[in-house]
Structure formats: structure tokens, C-alpha cells
PDBQT receptor file of N, H, CA, C and O in Angstrom, charges set to zero:
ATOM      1  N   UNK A   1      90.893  83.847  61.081  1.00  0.00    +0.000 N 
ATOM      2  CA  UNK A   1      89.877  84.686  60.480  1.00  0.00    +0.000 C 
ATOM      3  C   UNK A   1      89.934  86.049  61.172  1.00  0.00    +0.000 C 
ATOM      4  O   UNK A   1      89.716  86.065  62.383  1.00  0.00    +0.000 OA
ATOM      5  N   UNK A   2      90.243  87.365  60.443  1.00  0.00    +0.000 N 
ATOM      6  H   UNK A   2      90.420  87.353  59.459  1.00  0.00    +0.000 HD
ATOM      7  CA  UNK A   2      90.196  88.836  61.123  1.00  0.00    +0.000 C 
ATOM      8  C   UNK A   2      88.820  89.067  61.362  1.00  0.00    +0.000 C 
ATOM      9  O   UNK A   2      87.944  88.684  60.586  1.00  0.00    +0.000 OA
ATOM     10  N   UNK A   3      88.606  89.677  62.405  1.00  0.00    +0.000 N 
ATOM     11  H   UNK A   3      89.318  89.988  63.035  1.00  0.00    +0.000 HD
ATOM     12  CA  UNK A   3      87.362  90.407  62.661  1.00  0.00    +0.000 C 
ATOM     13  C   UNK A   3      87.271  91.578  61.529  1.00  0.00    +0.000 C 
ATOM     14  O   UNK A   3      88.317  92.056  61.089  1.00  0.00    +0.000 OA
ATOM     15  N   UNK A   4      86.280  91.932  61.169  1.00  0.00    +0.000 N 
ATOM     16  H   UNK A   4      85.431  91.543  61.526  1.00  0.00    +0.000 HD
ATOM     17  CA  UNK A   4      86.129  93.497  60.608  1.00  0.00    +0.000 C 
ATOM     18  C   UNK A   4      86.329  94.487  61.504  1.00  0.00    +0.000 C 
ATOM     19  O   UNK A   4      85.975  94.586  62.678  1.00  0.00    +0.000 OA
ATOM     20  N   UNK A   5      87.256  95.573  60.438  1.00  0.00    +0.000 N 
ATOM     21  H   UNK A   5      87.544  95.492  59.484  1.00  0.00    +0.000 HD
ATOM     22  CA  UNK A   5      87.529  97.138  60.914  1.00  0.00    +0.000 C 
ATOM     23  C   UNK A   5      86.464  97.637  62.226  1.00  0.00    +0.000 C 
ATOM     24  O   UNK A   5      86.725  97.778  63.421  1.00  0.00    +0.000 OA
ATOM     25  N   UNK A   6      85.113  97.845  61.440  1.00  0.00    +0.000 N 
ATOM     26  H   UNK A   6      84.901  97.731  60.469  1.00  0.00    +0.000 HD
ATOM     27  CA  UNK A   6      83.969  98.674  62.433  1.00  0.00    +0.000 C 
ATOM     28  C   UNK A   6      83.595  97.367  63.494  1.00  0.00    +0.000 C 
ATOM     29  O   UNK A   6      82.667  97.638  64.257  1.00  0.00    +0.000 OA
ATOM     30  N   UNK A   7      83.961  96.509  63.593  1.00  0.00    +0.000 N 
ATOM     31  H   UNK A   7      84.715  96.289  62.973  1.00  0.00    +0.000 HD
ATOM     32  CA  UNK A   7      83.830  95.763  64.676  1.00  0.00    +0.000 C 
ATOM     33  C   UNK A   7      84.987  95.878  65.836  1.00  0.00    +0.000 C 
ATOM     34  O   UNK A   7      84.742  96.235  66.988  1.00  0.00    +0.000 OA
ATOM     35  N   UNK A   8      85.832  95.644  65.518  1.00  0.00    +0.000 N 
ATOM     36  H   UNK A   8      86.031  95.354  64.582  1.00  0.00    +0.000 HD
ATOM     37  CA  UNK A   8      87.018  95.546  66.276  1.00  0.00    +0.000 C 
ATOM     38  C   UNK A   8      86.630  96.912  67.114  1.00  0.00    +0.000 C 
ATOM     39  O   UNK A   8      86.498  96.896  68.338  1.00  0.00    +0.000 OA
ATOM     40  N   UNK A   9      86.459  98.116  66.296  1.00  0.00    +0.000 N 
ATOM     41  H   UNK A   9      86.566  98.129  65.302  1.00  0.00    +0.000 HD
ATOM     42  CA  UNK A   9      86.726  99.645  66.557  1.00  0.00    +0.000 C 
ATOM     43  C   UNK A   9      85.349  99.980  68.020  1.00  0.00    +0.000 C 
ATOM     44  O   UNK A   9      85.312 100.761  68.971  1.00  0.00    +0.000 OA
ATOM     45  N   UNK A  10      84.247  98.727  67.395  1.00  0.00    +0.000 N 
ATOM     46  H   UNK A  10      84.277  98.093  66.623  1.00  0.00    +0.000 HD
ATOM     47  CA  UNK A  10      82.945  98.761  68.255  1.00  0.00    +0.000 C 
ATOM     48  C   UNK A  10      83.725  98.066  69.616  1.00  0.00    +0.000 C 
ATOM     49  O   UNK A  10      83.337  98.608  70.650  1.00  0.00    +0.000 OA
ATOM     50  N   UNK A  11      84.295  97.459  69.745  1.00  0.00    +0.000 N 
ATOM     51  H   UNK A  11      84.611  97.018  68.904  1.00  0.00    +0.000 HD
ATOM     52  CA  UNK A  11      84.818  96.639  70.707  1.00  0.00    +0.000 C 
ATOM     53  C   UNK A  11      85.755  97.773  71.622  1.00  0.00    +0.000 C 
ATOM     54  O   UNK A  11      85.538  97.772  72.834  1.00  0.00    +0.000 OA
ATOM     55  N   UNK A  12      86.503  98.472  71.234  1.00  0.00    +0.000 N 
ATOM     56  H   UNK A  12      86.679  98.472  70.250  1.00  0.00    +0.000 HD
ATOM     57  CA  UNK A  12      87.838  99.071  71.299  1.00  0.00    +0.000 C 
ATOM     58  C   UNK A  12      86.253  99.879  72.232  1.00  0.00    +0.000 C 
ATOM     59  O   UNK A  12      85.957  99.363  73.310  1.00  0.00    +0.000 OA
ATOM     60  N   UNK A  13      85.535 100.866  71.810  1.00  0.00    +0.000 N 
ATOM     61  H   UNK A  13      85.776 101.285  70.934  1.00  0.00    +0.000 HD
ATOM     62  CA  UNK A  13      84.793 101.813  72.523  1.00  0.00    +0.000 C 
ATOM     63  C   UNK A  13      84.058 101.677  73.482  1.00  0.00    +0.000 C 
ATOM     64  O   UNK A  13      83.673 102.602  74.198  1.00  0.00    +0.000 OA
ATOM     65  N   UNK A  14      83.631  99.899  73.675  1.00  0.00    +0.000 N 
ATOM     66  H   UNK A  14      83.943  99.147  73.094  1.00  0.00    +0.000 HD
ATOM     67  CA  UNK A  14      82.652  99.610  74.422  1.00  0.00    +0.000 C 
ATOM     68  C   UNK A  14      83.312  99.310  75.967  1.00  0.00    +0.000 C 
ATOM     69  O   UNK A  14      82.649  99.247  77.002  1.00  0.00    +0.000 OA
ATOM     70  N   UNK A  15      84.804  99.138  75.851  1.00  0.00    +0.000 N 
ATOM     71  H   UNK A  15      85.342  99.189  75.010  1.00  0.00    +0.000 HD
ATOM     72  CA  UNK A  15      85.826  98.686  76.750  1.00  0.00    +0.000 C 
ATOM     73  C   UNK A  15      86.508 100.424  77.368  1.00  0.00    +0.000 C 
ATOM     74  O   UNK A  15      86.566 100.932  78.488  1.00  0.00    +0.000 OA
ATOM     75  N   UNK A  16      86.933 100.899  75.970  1.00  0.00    +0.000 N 
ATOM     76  H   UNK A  16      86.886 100.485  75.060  1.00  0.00    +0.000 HD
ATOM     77  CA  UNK A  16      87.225 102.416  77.222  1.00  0.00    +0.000 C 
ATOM     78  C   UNK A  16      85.958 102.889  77.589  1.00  0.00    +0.000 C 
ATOM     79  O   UNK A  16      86.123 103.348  78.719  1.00  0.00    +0.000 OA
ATOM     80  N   UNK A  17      84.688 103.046  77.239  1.00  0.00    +0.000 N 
ATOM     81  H   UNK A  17      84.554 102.672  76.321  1.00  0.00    +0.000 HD
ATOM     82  CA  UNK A  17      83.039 103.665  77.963  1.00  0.00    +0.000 C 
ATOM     83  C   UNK A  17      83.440 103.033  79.079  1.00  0.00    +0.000 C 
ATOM     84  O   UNK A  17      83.873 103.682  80.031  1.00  0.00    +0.000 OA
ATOM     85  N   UNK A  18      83.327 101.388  79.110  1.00  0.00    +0.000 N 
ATOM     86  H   UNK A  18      82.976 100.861  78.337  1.00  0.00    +0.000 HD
ATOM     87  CA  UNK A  18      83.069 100.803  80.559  1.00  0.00    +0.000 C 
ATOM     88  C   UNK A  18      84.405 101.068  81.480  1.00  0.00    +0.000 C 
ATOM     89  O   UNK A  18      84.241 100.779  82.665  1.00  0.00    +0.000 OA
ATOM     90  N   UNK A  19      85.712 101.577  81.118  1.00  0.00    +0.000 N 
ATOM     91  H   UNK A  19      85.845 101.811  80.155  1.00  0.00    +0.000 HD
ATOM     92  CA  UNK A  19      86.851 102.056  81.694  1.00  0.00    +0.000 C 
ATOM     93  C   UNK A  19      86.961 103.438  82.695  1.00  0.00    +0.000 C 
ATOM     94  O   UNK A  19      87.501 103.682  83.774  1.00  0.00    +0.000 OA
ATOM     95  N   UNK A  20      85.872 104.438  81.401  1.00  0.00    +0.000 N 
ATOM     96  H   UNK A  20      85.433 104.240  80.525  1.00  0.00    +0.000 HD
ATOM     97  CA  UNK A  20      86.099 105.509  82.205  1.00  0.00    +0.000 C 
ATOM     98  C   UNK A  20      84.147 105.462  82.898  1.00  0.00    +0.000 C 
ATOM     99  O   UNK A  20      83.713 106.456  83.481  1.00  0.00    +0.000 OA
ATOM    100  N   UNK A  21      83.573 104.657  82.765  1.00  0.00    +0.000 N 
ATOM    101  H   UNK A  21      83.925 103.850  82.292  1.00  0.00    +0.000 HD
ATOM    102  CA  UNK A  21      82.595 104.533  83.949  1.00  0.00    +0.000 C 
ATOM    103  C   UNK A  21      83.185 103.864  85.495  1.00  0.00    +0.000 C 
ATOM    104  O   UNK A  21      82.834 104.129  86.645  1.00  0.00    +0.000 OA
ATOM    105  N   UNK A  22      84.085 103.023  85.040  1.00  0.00    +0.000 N 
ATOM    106  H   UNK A  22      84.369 102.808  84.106  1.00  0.00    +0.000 HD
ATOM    107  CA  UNK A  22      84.555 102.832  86.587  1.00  0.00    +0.000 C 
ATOM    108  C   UNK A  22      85.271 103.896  87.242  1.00  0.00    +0.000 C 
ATOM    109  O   UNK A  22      85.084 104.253  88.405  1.00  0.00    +0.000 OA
ATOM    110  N   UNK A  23      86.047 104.350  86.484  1.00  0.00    +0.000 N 
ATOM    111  H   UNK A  23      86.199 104.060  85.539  1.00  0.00    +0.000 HD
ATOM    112  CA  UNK A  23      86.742 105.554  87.291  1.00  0.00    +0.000 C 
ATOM    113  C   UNK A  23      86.195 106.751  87.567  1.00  0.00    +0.000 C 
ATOM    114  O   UNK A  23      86.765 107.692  88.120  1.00  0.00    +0.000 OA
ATOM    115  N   UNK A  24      84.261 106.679  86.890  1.00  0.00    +0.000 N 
ATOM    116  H   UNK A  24      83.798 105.914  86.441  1.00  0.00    +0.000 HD
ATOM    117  CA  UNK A  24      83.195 107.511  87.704  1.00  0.00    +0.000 C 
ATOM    118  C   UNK A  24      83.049 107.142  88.595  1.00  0.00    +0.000 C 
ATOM    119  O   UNK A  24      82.901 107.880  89.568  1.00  0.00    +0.000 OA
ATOM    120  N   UNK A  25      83.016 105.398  88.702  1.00  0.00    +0.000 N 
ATOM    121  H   UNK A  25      83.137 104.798  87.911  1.00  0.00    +0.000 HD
ATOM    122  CA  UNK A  25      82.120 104.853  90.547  1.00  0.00    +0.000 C 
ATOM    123  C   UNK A  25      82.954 105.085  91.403  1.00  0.00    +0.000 C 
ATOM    124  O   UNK A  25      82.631 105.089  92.590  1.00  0.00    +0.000 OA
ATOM    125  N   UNK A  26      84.377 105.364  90.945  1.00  0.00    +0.000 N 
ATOM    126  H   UNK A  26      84.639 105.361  89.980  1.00  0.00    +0.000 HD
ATOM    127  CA  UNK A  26      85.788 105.215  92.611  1.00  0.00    +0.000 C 
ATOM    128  C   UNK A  26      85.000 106.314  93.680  1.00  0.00    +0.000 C 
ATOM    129  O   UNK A  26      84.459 107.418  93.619  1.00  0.00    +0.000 OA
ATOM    130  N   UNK A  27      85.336 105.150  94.798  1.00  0.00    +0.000 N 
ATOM    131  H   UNK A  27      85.775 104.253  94.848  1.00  0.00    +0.000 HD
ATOM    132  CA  UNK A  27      84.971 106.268  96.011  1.00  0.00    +0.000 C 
ATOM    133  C   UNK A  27      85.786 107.199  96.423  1.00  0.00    +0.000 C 
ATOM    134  O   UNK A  27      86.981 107.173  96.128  1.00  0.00    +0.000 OA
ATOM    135  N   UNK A  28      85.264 108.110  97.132  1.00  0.00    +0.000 N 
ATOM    136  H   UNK A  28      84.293 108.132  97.372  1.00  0.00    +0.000 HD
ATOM    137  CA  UNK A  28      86.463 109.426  97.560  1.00  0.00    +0.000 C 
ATOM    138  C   UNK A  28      87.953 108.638  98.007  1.00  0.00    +0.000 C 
ATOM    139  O   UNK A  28      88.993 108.841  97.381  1.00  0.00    +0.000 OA
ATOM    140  N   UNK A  29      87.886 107.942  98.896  1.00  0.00    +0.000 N 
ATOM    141  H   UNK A  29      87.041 107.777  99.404  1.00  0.00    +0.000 HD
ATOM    142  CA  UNK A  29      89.095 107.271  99.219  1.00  0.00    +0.000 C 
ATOM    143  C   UNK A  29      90.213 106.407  98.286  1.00  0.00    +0.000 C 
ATOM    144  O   UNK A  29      91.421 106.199  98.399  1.00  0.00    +0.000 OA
ATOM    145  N   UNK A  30      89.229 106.034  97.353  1.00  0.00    +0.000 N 
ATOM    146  H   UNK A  30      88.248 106.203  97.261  1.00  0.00    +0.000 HD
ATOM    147  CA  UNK A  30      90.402 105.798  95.938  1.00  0.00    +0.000 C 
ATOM    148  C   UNK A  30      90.741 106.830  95.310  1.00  0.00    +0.000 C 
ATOM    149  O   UNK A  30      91.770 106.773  94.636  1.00  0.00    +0.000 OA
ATOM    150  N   UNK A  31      90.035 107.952  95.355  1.00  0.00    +0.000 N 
ATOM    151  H   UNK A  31      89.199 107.998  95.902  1.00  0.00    +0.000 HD
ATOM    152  CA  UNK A  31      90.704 108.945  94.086  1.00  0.00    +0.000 C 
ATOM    153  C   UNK A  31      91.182 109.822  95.217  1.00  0.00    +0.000 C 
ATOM    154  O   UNK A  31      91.568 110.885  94.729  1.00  0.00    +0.000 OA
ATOM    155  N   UNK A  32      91.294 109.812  96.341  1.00  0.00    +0.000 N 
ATOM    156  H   UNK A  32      90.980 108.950  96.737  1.00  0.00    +0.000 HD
ATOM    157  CA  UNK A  32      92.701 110.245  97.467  1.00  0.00    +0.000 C 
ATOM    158  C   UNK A  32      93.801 109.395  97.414  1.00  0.00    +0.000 C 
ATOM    159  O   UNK A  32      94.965 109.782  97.517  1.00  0.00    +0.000 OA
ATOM    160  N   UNK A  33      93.380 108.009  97.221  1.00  0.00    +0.000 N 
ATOM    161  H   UNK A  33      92.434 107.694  97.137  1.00  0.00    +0.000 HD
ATOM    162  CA  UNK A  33      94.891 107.087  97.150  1.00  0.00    +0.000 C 
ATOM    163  C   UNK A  33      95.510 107.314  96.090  1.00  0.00    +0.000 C 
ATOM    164  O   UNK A  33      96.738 107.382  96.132  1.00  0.00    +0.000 OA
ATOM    165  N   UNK A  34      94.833 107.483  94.903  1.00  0.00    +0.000 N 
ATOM    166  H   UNK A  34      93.835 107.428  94.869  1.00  0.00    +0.000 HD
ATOM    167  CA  UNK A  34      95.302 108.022  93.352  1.00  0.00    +0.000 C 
ATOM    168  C   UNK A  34      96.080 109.123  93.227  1.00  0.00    +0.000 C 
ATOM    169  O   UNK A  34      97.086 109.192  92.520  1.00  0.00    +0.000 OA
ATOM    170  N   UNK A  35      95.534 110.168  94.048  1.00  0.00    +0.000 N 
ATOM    171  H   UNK A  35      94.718 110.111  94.623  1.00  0.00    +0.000 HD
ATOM    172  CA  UNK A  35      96.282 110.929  93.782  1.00  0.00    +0.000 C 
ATOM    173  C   UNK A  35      97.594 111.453  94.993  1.00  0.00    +0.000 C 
ATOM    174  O   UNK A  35      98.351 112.407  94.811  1.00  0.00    +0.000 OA
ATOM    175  N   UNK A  36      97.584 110.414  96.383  1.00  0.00    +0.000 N 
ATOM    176  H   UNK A  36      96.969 109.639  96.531  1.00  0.00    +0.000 HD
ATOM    177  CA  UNK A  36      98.473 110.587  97.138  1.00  0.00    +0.000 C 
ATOM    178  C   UNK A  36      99.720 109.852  95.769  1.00  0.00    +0.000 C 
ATOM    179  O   UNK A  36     100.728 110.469  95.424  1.00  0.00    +0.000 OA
ATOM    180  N   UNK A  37      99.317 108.453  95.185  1.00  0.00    +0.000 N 
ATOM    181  H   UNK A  37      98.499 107.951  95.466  1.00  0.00    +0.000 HD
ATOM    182  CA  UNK A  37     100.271 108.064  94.442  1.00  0.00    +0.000 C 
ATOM    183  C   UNK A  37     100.779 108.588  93.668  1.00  0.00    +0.000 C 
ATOM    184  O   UNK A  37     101.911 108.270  93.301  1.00  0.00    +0.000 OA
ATOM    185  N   UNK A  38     100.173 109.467  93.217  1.00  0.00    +0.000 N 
ATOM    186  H   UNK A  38      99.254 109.726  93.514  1.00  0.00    +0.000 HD
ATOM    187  CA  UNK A  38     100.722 110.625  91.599  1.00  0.00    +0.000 C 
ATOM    188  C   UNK A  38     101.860 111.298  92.274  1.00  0.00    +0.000 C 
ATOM    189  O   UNK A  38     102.994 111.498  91.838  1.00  0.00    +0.000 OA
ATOM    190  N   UNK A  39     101.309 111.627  93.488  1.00  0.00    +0.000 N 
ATOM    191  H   UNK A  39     100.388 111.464  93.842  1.00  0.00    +0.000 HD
ATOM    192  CA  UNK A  39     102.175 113.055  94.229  1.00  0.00    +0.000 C 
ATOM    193  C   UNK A  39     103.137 112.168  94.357  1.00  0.00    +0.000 C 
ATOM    194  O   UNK A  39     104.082 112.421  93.609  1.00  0.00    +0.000 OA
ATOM    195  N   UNK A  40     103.325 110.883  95.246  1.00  0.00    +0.000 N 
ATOM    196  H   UNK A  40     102.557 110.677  95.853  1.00  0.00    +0.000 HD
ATOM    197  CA  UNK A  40     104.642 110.154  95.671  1.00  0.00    +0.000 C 
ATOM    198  C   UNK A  40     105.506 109.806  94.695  1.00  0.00    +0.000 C 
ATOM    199  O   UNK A  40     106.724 109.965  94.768  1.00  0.00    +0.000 OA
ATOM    200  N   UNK A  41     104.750 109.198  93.516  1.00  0.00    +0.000 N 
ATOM    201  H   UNK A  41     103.760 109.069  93.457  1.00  0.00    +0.000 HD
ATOM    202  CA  UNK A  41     105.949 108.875  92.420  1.00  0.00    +0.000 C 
ATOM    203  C   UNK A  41     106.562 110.190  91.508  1.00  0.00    +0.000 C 
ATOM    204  O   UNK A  41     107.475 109.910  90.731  1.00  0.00    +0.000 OA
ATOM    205  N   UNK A  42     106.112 111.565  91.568  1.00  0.00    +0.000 N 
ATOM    206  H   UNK A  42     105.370 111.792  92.199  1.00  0.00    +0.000 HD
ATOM    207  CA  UNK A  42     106.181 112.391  90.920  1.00  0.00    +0.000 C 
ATOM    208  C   UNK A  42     107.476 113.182  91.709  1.00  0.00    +0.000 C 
ATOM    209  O   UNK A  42     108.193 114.012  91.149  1.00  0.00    +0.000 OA
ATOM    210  N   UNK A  43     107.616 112.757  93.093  1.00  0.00    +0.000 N 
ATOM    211  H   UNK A  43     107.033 112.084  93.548  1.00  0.00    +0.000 HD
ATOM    212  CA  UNK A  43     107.853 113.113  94.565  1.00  0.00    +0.000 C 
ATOM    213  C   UNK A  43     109.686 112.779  94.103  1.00  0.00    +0.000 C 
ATOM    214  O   UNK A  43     110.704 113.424  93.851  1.00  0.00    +0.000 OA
ATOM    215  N   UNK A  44     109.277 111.489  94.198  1.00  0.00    +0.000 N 
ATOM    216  H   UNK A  44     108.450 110.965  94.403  1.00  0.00    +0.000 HD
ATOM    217  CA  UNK A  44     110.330 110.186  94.212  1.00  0.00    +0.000 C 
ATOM    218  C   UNK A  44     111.360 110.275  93.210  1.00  0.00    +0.000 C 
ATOM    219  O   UNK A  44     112.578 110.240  93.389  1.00  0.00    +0.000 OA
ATOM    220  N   UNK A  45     110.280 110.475  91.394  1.00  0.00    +0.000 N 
ATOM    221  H   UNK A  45     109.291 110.503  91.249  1.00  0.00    +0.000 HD
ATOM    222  CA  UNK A  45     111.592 110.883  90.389  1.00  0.00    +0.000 C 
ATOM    223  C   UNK A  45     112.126 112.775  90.259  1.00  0.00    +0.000 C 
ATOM    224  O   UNK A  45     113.021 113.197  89.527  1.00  0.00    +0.000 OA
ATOM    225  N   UNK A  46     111.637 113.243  90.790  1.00  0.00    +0.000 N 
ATOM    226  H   UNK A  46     110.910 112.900  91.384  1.00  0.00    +0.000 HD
ATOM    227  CA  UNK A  46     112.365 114.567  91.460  1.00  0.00    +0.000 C 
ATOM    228  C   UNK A  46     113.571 114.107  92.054  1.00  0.00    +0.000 C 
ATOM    229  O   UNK A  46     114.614 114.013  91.406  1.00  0.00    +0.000 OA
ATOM    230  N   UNK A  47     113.489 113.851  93.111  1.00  0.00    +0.000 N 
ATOM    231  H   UNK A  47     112.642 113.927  93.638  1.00  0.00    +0.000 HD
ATOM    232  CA  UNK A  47     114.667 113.416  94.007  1.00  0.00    +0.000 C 
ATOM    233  C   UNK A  47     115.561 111.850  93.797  1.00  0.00    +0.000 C 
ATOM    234  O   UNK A  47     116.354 111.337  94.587  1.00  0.00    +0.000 OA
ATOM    235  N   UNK A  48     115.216 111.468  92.780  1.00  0.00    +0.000 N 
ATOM    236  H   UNK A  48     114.572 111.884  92.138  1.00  0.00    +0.000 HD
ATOM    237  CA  UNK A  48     115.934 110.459  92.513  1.00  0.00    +0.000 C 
ATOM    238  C   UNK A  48     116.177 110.135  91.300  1.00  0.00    +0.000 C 
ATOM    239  O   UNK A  48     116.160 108.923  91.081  1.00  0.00    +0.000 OA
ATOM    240  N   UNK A  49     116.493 111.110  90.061  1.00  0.00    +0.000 N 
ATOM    241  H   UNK A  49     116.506 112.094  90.239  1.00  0.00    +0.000 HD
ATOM    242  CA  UNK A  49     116.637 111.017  88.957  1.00  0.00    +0.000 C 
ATOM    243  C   UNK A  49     118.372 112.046  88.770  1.00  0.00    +0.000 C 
ATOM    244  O   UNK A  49     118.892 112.182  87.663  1.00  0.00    +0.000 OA
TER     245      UNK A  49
């Protein structure tokens, strides 16, 4: 049995809201690890591509 269109779509929004509310609560020290990681892998395919 398919779910309906405007349901599925209600589902789909209620999951990225609660997605980008967590990545409001990260503490300073996760969104320093986040972005030491961006820099390292960004780092990494520079010099190794």
C-alpha cells in the first residue's frame, strides 16, 4: 500500500527541520571538528589527486 504524495512530502520535512535543528545544538567543539575535517579532506584531495 503507497503512502500519499502530501504525506510522504510531510515526513520528508519533519526529518530535514529535526536535521538542521541538530546541527543548531552542536557545541563549539563539534563545529571545530567539522570544520578541521572539511579543511583535512579538502587538504588531502589537493595533494593526492
Amino acid at each position: 500500500m503507497s503512502e500519499h504524495p502530501m504525506q510522504a512530502q510531510s515526513h520528508i520535512d519533519s526529518i530535514v527541520r529535526q536535521e538542521e535543528e541538530a546541527l543548531e545544538r552542536r557545541s563549539s567543539s563539534e563545529r571545530l571538528a567539522d570544520a578541521v575535517g572539511v579543511f583535512a579532506g579538502s587538504f588531502y584531495l589537493l595533494c593526492f589527486t
